[in-house]
C-alpha positions in Angstrom: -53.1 -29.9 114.6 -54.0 -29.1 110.8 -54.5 -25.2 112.0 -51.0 -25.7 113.8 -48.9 -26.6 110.8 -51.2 -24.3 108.3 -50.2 -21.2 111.2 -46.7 -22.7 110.8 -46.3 -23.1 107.1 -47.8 -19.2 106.6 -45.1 -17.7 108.9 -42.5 -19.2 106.8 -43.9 -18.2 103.7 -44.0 -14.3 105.2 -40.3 -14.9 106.6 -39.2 -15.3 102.7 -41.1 -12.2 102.0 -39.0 -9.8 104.5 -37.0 -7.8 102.1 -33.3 -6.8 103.5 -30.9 -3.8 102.3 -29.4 -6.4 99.1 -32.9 -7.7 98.1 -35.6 -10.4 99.5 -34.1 -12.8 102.1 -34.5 -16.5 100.5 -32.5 -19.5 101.5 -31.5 -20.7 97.4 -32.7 -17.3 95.6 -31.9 -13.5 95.4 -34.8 -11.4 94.8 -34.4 -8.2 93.5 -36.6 -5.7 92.4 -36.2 -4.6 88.7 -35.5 -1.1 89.1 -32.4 -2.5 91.2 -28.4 -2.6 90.0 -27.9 -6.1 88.8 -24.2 -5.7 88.9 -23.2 -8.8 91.2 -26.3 -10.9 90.4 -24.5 -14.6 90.5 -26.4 -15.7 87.1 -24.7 -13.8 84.1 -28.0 -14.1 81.8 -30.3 -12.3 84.1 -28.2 -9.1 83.9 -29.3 -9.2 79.8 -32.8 -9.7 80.1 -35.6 -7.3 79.6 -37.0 -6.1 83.1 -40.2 -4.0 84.0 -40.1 -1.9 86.9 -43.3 -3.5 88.7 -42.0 -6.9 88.6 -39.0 -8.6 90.6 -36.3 -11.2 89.3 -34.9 -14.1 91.2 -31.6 -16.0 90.5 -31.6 -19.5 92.5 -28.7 -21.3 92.6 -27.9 -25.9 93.9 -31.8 -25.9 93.0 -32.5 -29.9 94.2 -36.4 -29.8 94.5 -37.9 -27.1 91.9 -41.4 -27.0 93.6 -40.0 -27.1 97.3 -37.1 -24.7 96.1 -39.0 -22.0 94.6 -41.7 -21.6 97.3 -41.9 -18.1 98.7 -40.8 -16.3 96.0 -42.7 -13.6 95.0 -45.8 -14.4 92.9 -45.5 -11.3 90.2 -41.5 -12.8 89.2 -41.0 -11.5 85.7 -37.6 -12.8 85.0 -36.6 -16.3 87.2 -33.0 -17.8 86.6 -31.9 -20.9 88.2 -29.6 -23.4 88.3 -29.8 -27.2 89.1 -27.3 -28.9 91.7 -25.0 -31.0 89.6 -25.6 -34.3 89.4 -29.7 -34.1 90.2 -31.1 -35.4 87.7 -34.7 -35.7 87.9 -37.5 -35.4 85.7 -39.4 -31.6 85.2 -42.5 -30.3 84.3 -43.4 -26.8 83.0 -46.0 -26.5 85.2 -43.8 -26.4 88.4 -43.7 -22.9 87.4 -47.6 -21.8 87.3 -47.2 -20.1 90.1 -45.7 -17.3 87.9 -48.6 -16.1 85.8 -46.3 -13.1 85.2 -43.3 -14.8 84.7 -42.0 -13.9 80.8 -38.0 -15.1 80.8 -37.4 -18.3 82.4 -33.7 -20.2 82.1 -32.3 -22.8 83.6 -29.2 -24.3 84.2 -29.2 -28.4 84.3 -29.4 -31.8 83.3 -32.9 -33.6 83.2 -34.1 -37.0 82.7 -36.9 -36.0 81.4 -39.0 -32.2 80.8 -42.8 -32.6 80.7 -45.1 -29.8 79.6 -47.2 -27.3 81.4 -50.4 -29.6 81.7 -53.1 -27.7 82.8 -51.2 -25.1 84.5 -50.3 -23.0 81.4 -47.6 -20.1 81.3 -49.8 -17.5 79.5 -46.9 -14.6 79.2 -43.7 -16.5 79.1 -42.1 -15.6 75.9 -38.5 -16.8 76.5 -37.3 -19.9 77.4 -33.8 -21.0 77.7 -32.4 -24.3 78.2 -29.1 -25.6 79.0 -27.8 -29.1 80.0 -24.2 -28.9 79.3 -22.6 -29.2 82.1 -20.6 -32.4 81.2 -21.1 -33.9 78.4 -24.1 -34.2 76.5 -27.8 -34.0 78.7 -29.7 -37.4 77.1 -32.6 -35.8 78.5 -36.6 -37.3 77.1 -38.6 -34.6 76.2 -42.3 -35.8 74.8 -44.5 -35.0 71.8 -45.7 -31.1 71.5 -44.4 -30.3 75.1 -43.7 -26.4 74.2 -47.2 -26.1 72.8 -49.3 -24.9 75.5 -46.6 -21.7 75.9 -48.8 -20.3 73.8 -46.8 -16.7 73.9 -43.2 -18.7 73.5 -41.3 -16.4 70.8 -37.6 -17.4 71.6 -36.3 -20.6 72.8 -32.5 -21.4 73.4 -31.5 -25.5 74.1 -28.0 -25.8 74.5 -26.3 -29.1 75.0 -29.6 -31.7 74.8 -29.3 -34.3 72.2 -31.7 -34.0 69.7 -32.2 -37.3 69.4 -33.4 -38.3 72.7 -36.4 -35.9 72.0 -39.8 -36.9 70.3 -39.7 -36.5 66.4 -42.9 -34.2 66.9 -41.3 -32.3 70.6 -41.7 -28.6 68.7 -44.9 -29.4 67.2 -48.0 -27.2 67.9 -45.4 -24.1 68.4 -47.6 -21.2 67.0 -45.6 -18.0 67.9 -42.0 -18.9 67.8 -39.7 -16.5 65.9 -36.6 -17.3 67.5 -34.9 -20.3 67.3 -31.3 -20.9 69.1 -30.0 -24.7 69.3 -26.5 -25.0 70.3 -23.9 -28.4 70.7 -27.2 -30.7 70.1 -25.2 -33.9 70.2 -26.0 -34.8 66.6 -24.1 -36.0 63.4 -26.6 -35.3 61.0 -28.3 -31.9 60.5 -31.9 -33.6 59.5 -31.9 -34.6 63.2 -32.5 -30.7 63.8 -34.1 -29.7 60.8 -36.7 -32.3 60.6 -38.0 -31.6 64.4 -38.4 -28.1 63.4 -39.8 -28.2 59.8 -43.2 -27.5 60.7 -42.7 -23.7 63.1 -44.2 -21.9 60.5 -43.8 -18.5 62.5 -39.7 -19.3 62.6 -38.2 -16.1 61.4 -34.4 -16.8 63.2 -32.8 -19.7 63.7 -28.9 -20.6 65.1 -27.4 -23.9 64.9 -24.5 -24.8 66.5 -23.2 -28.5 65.6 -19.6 -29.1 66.2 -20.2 -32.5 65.5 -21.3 -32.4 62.3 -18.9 -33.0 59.6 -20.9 -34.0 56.4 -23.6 -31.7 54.8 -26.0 -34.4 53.3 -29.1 -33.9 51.6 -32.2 -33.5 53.9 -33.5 -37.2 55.1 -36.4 -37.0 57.0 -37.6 -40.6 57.0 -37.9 -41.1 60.8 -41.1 -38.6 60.7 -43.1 -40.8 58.3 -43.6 -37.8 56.3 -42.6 -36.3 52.5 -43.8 -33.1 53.4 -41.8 -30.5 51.7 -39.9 -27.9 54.2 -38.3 -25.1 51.5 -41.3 -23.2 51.7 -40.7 -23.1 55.9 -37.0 -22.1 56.0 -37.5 -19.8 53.1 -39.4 -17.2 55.4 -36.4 -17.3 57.5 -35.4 -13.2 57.9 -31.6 -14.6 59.5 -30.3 -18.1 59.5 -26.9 -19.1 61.0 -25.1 -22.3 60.9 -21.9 -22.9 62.9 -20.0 -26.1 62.4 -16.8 -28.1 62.8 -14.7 -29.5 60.2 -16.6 -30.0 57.1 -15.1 -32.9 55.3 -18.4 -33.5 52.9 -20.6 -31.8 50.7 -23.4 -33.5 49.2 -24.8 -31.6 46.3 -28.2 -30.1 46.7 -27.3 -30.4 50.8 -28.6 -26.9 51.5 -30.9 -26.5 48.8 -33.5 -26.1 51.4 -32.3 -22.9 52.6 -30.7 -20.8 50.1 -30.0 -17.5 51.7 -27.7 -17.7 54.7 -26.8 -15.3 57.2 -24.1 -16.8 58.1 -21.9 -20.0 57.8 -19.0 -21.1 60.1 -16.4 -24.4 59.8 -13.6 -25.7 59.1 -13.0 -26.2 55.3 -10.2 -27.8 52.7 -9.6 -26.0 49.8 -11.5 -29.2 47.9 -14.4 -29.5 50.3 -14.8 -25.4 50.0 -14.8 -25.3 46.0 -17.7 -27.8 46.7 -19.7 -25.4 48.7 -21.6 -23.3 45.7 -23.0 -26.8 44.1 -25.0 -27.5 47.8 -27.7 -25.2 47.0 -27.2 -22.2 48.6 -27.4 -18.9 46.6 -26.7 -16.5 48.6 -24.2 -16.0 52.2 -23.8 -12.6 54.2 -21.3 -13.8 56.7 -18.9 -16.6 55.8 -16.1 -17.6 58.4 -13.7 -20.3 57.1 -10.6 -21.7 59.2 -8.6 -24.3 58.0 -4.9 -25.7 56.8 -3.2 -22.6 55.1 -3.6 -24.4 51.9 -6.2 -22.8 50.6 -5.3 -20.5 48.6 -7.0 -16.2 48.1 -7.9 -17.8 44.5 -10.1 -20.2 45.4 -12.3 -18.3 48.2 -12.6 -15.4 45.9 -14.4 -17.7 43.9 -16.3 -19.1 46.6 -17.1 -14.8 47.7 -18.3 -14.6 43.8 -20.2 -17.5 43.1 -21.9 -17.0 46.5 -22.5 -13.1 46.3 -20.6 -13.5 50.0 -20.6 -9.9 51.5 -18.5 -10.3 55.1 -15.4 -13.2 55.2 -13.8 -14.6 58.3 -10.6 -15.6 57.0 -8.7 -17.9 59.6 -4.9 -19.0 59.1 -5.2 -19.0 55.2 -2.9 -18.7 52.6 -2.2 -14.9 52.7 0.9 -15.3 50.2 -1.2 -15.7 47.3 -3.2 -12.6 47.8 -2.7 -10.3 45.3 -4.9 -7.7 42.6 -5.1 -10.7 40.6 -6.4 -13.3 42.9 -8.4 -10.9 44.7 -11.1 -9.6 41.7 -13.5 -12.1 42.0 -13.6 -10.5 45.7 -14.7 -7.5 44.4 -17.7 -7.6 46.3 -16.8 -7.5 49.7 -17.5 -5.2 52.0 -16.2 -6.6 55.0 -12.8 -9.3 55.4 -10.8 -10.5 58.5 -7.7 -12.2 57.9 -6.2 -13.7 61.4 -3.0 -15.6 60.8 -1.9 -19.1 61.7 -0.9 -20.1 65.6 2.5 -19.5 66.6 3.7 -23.0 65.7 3.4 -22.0 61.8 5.3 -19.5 60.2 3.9 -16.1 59.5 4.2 -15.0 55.7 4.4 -11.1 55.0 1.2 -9.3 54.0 1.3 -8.2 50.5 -0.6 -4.8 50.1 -1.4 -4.9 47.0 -4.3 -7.3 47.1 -6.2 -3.5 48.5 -6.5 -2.2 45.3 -8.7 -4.7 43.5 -11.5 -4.7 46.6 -13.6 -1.6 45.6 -16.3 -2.2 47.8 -14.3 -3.2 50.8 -15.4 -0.8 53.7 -14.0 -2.7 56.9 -11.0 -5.0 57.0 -9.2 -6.4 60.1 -5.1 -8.1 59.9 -4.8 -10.0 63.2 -1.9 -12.0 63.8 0.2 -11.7 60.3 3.2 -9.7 59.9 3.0 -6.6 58.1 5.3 -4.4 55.3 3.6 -1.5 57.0 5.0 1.3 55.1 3.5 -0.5 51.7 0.1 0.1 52.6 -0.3 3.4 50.6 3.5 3.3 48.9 2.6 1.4 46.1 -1.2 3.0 45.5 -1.7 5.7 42.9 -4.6 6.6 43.3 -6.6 6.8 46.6 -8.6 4.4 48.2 -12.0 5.7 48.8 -14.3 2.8 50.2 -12.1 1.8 53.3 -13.8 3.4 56.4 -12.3 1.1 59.0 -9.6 -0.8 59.4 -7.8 -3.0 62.5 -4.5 -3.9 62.5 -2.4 -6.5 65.1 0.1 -7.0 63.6 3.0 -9.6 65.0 5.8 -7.2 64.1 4.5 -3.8 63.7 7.1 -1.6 65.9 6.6 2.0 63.7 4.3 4.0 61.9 6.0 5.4 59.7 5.1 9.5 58.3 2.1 9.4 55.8 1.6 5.6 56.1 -2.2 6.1 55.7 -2.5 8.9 53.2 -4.3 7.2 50.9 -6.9 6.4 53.3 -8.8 9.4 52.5 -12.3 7.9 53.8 -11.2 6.7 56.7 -13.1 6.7 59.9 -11.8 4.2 61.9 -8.4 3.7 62.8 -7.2 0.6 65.5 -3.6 -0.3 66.0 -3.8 -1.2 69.7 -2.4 -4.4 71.1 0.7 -3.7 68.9 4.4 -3.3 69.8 4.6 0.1 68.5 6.9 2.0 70.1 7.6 5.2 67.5 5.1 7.3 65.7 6.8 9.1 63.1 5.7 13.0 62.6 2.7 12.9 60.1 2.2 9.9 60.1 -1.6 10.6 60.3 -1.4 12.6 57.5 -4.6 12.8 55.0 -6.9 11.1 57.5 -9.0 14.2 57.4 -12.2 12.3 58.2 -10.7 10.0 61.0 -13.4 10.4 64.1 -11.8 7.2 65.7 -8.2 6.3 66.6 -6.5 3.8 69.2 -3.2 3.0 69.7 -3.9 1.9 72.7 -1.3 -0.9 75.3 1.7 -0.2 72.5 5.3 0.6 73.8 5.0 4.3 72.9 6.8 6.6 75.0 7.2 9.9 73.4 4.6 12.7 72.0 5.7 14.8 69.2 4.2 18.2 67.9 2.9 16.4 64.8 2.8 13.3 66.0 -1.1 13.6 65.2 -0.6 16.7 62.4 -2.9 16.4 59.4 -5.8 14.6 61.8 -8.8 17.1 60.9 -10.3 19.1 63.9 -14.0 20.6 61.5 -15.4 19.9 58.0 -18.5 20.3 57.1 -19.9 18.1 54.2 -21.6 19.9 51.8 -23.9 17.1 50.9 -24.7 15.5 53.8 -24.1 18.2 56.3 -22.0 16.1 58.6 -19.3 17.2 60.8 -16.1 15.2 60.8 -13.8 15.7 62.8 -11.4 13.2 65.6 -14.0 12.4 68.1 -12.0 9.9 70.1 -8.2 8.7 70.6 -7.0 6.8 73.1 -3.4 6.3 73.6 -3.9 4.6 77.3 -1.3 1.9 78.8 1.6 2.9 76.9 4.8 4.2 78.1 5.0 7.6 77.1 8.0 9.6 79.4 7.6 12.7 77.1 4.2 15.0 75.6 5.5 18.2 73.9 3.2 21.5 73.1 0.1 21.4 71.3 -0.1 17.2 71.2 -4.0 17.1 72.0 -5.5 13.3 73.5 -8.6 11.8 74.8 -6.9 9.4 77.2 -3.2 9.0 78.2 -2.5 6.6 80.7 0.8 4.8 82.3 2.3 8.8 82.1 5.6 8.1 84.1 6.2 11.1 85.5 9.2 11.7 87.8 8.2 14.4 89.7 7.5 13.5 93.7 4.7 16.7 94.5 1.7 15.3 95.8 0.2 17.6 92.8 0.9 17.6 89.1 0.4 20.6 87.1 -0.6 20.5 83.5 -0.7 23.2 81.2 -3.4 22.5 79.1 -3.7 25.4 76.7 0.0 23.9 76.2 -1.3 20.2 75.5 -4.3 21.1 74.0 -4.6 24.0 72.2 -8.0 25.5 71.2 -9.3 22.1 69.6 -11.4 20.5 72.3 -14.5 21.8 71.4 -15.9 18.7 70.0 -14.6 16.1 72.8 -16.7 14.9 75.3 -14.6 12.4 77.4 -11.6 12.9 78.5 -9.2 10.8 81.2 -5.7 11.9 82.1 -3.7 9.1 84.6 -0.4 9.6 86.0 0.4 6.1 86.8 0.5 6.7 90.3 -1.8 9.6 90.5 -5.1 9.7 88.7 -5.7 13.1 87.7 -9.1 13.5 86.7 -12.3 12.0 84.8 -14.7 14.0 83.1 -17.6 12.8 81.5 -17.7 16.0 79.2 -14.8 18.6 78.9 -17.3 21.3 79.6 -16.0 21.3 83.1 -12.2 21.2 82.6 -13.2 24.3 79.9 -14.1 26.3 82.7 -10.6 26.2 84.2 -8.7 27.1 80.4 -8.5 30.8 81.8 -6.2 29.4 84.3 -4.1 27.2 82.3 -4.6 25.0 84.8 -6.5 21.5 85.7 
């Protein structure tokens, strides 16, 4: 009877082994084999992880039983996803996956009561782990002293949504190899409840913390461990380091002192809680996003940006009516800024221009969501602006460009105005952007073309010094609502073209359209509305019919 159900058992294990046209057949899994097109796999992360091509990766979905679940999939997995049933919540061990001695990327999707480790049935390759329990509310789920230690190859681990402080003091302890370290919505009010569990990963060279909840920065307390061992010297080897929080009500001096250089810092600030932020410790900030009331005022984060050698600023409904040359040179620094205006239940104050001219190191900005004096952004300059190499403007009124509204721009790269109302382009408007190699007006209300509608855009220079060739490399003008394209207007894509005619073939001149100046193109997409015309991948082949006139 044994031989019977052994016989039994085997055949099933083989029937999970026949592999159909979409990948292996499995009741709770799809198996697919890494050289495969991932583009309908049901789990989103799997599409993003490393593959190699002699492995396979399987995505389980309404796992109940891991152990029973898993069985039959194929022993050389490299990359497993799965997700949990909602509402099993059952206790897991690490080892339920030794069956995997390949197996390097492993999430999973659920709620736990508790998560043992590997035992004696080690993981030796896995070297990402990601684990997420939010699926309502916060996963209360037990996780016991140095259970990551026997991954002895672990170098990134993700936990998003498990409380912190249902986990042993000591649960990352023993971690030997871990360089990556991603925590997000841990259920905490007090960052030493993160910190203090991870003080002692000694190889940590990234770590990301997520804390909504947290809403006062207090100095480091780590009295629940029984320890005074220091941890500067551990978060000082960190190469990034990103903290995200909610509103920030508190700063207690010295608060950050263990970290000093930051990445990058997100939350929700008042102007008096902000002007706090230089005395917690911190010396240094790459990134710094700040939302808040539109009380603060530019004066008081550009001396935030100086005291804290800030180099990229997230600006999110702040007081844009006191920007101006004055209140921007302690900004001087910058290099990057994003200014997105209040929701629409608050007034919109105009941008003043003139805050440009005192941010001579400023190489991208973005205006989202303020409205705009558009035709002031080079008026009022007398001399050119030479640092600016891209800039991004929605704007909640912008309806023209107006001619030579960028000339001063004369560095410029990068040019974005889609998502606008625009619905005229006045002729030269383009004019001076001689090293533009990027420029979309893209879902505007545009309907008409002009001869020098794009005039002045430059087509080849050669840098002397560098050797570079600039010229417009891209321009998409697609979902507008453009009726009328006169000679010699050249584009990359032109969509929504409403076109009257009723031939089941449109004609388009395109020595007419185009001139001699698509040498340096290499996409081009023409749509008729109605009837796609064409998509090349490079304009060699629509070259080939220029001694016709004709594509």
């Amino acid at each position: 009877m044994g031989e019977i159900s052994a016989m039994f058992f085997h055949s099933a294990v083989m029937f999970l082994w026949i592999q159909s046209a979409s990948g292996w057949m499995h009741p709770k899994c799809q198996i697919h084999d890494n050289n495969e097109d991932f583009g309908h796999f049901p789990t989103w992360i799997c599409t993003y992880l490393p593959r190699h091509a002699e492995h396979y990766t399987a995505a389980c979905e309404d796992v109940t039983a891991i152990e029973e679940d898993l069985l039959g999939l194929p022993p050389n997995i490299n990359t497993l996803c799965m997700s949990m049933k909602q509402g099993e919540n059952r206790s897991m061990s690490l080892g339920f996956f030794s069956q995997f001695q390949d197996l390097e990327y492993l999430y999973i999707e659920g709620c736990f009561s508790q998560i043992l480790p590997t035992g004696e049935s080690h993981l030796p390759n896995l070297h990402y782990l990601h684990l997420e329990g939010k699926i309502s509310g916060c996963c209360d789920c037990h996780i016991v002293p140095h259970t990551f230690r026997d991954l002895v190859k672990l170098s990134h681990l993700t936990m998003w949504g498990y409380r912190l402080s249902a986990m042993a003091p000591d649960v990352f302890h023993g971690m030997t190899q871990l360089q990556s370290l991603n925590i997000r919505e841990p259920c905490v009010d007090d960052l030493s409840e993160i910190l203090c569990r991870i003080m002692k990963i000694k190889s940590l060279m990234k770590l990301n913390i997520e804390a909504p909840e947290i809403q006062s920065l207090n100095q480091l307390n780590c009295v629940f461990l029984n320890t005074n061992e220091s941890v500067t010297t551990v978060f000082n080897n960190l190469a990034f380091s990103d903290l995200s929080f909610g509103e920030i009500t508190h700063i207690e001096e010295g608060a950050l002192a263990w970290l000093q250089n930051l990445t990058r810092l997100t939350g929700a600030f008042s102007q008096e809680v902000l002007l706090h932020l230089p005395l917690s410790g911190i010396q240094q900030i790459q990134y710094f996003s700040c939302s808040g009331s539109n009380e603060i005022d530019f004066e008081s984060i550009c001396n935030v940006v100086f005291l804290l050698s800030i180099k990229e600023i997230y600006l999110y409904n702040a007081n844009t009516s006191s920007l101006s040359m004055s209140s921007g040179e302690l900004c001087i620094g910058l290099e990057y800024m994003h200014l997105h205006g209040p929701g629409i239940l608050h007034s919109t104050p105009y941008l003043e221009w003139h805050f440009i001219s005192s941010l001579k190191n400023l190489h991208q900005l973005t205006i989202d969501g303020l409205k705009d004096n558009g035709h002031e952004i080079c008026s009022f300059q007398k001399q050119p602006i030479t640092s600016l190499t891209k800039l991004t403007l929605v704007l909640n009124n912008i309806q023209m460009l107006f001619a030579k509204q960028f000339i001063c721009l004369v560095n410029l790269q990068y040019l974005d105005l889609a998502d606008n109302l625009i619905s005229n382009i006045e002729d030269f408007a383009f004019l001076g952007l001689t090293n533009l190699e990027y420029l979309d007006i893209a879902r505007n209300m545009i309907t008409k073309i002009n001869t020098n509608t794009f005039f002045g855009l430059q087509l080849t220079k050669l840098t002397s010094r560098f050797n570079k060739l600039h010229m417009l490399f891209s321009l998409d003008i697609a979902k507008n609502k453009i009726t009328q394209i006169n000679a010699n207007t050249f584009f990359v894509f032109l969509g929504q073209v409403h076109n009257p005619l009723t031939e089941p073939v449109i004609k388009l001149n395109l020595t007419l359209i185009f001139g001699g100046i698509l040498n340096q193109l290499t996409h081009l997409y023409i749509s008729s509305a109605m009837r796609p015309i064409g998509y090349y991948r490079t304009l060699n082949y629509c070259r080939c019919n220029f001694d016709s006139n004709i594509c």
